[in-house]
N, C-alpha and C positions, 0 to 999 in steps of 0.2 A: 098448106095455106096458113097465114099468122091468125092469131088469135084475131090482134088490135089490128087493122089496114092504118097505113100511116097516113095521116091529114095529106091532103091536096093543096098546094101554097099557088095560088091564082101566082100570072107572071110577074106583075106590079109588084106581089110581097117577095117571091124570091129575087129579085133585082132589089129591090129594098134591103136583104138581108146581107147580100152580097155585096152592096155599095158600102153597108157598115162592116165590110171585113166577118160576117160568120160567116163560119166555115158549113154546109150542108149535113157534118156529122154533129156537130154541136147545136144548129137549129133544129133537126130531129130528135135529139134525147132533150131539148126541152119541151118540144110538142107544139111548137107556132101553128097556128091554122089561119087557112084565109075564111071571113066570114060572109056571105051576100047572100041577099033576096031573103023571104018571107024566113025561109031555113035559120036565114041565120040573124033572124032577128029573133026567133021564137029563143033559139037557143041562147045570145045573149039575156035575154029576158028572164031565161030559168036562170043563169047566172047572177042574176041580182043586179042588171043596169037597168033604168030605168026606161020607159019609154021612149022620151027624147033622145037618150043615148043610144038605142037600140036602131032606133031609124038610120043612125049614119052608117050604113053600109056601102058600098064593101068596108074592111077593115083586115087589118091586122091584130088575131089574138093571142096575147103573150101568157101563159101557163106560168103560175109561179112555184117556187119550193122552198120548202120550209128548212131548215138547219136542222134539221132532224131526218132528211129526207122524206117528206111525202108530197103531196102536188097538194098545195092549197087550193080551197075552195072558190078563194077567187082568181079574179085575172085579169089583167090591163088590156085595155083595147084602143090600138091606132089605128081610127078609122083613116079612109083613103082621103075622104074631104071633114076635116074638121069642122063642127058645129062653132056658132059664135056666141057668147056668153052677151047678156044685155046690154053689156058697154064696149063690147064687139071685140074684143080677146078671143081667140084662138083657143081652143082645148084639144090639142094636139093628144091627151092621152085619156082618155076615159077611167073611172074606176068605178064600181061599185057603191052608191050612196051607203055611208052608214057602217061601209066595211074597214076592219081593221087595220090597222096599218102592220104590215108584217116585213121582218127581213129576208130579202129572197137568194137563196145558194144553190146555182144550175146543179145538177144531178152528178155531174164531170167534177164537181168541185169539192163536192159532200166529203170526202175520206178525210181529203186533208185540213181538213174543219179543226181533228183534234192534235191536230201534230203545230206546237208553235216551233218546230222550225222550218218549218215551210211560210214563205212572206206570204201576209195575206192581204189582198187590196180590195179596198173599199172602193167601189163610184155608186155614182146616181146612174139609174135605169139599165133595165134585164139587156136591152140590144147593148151599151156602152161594156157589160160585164160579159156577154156572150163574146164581144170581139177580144176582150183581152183574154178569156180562156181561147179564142180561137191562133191567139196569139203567141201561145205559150204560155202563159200566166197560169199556175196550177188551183187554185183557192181565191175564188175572186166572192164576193157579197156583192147584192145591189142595195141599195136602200131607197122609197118610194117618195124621191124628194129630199132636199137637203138637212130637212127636220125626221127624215123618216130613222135614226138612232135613238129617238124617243117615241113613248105612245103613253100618251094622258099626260103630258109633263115627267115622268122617269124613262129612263133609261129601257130600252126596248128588253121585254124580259126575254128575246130570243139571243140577246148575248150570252146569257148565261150557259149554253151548251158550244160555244166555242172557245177553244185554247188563248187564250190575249195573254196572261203571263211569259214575259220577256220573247215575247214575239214581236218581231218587223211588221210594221202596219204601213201602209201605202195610201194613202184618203186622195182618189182620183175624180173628182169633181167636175164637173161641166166650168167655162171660166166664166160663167151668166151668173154663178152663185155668190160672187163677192162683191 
C-alpha cells in the first residue's frame, strides 16, 4: 500500500481538468484535490484562507512549487461557485490573505529549470502551465497574475535559481492582460 493515497478529484474537477487539456499524469504529480463540506473547510482554513473564502466549497485546490522544488505552503483555490466581491466581481481564484506572491514550477518541469537550452515558457496560472507541459512543453513557470515577476516592487527573487542567460523565453499570457 502507498505511503501518501492520491487525493480524490470530485467529477466536476476532473472534467475541469481535462477540458483545460491536463493530462491525468501531470495533474497527479501536482497534487490537485477537490475540496467540500465541513473537511474541507477546516482544511482550507489551516491553509491560511480566510473564513469567507473557506465557505465556497466545493472547489478546486491547486498545490504549488517552488523552483527549487518543494510544494509551497500555500495554494490557490477555484472554488466551484465563485464568491462575489462588494461591487460584484467574481473571484474566480482565491489565495491566501497576506501570502507571498511566489513563482510556481510543476515538479515535471523542475530539471530543466537549469539547463538554458531548453525554451522556457512563461504564462499566468498552474492549469494554463499544466496544459502546456501536458502538451509537450518541457519547463514551463506560472506566475500568480500578470505582476506576479515582481514581489514588493523588485524583481521576484525566485529568478535568481533559474538559467535566463541566453535562453529562449516564451511569455504566454492570457489575451485579457493587455
Amino acid at each position: 500500500m502507498n505511503e501518501r493515497s492520491e487525493p480524490t478529484l470530485l467529477a466536476q474537477h476532473m472534467e475541469q481538468l481535462s477540458h483545460s487539456a491536463i493530462l491525468p499524469a501531470i495533474a497527479a504529480q501536482r497534487g490537485y484535490q477537490s475540496i467540500n463540506g465541513a473537511a474541507g473547510f477546516s482544511h482550507l482554513k489551516s491553509l491560511g484562507f480566510s473564513t469567507t473564502q473557506a465557505r465556497c466549497t466545493p472547489g478546486l485546490l491547486i498545490p504549488l512549487w517552488s523552483v527549487t522544488g518543494e510544494q509551497h505552503p500555500v495554494a490557490h483555490y477555484r472554488p466551484d461557485t465563485p464568491r462575489l466581491t462588494r461591487s460584484g466581481k467574481e473571484v474566480k481564484y482565491e489565495f491566501p490573505t497576506g501570502a507571498a506572491l511566489v513563482v510556481d514550477c510543476h515538479p515535471a518541469g523542475q530539471p530543466q529549470l537549469a539547463d538554458p537550452s531548453c525554451v522556457l515558457w512563461i504564462t499566468e496560472g498552474e492549469k494554463k502551465a499544466d496544459s502546456l507541459l501536458s502538451a509537450g512543453a518541457t519547463c514551463v513557470l506560472c506566475l500568480l497574475g500578470v505582476d506576479g515577476w515582481k514581489s514588493k516592487g523588485i524583481v521576484n527573487p525566485d529568478f535568481q535559481h533559474i538559467a535566463l542567460r541566453g535562453r529562449e523565453i516564451r511569455i504566454v499570457y492570457d489575451s485579457d492582460t493587455w
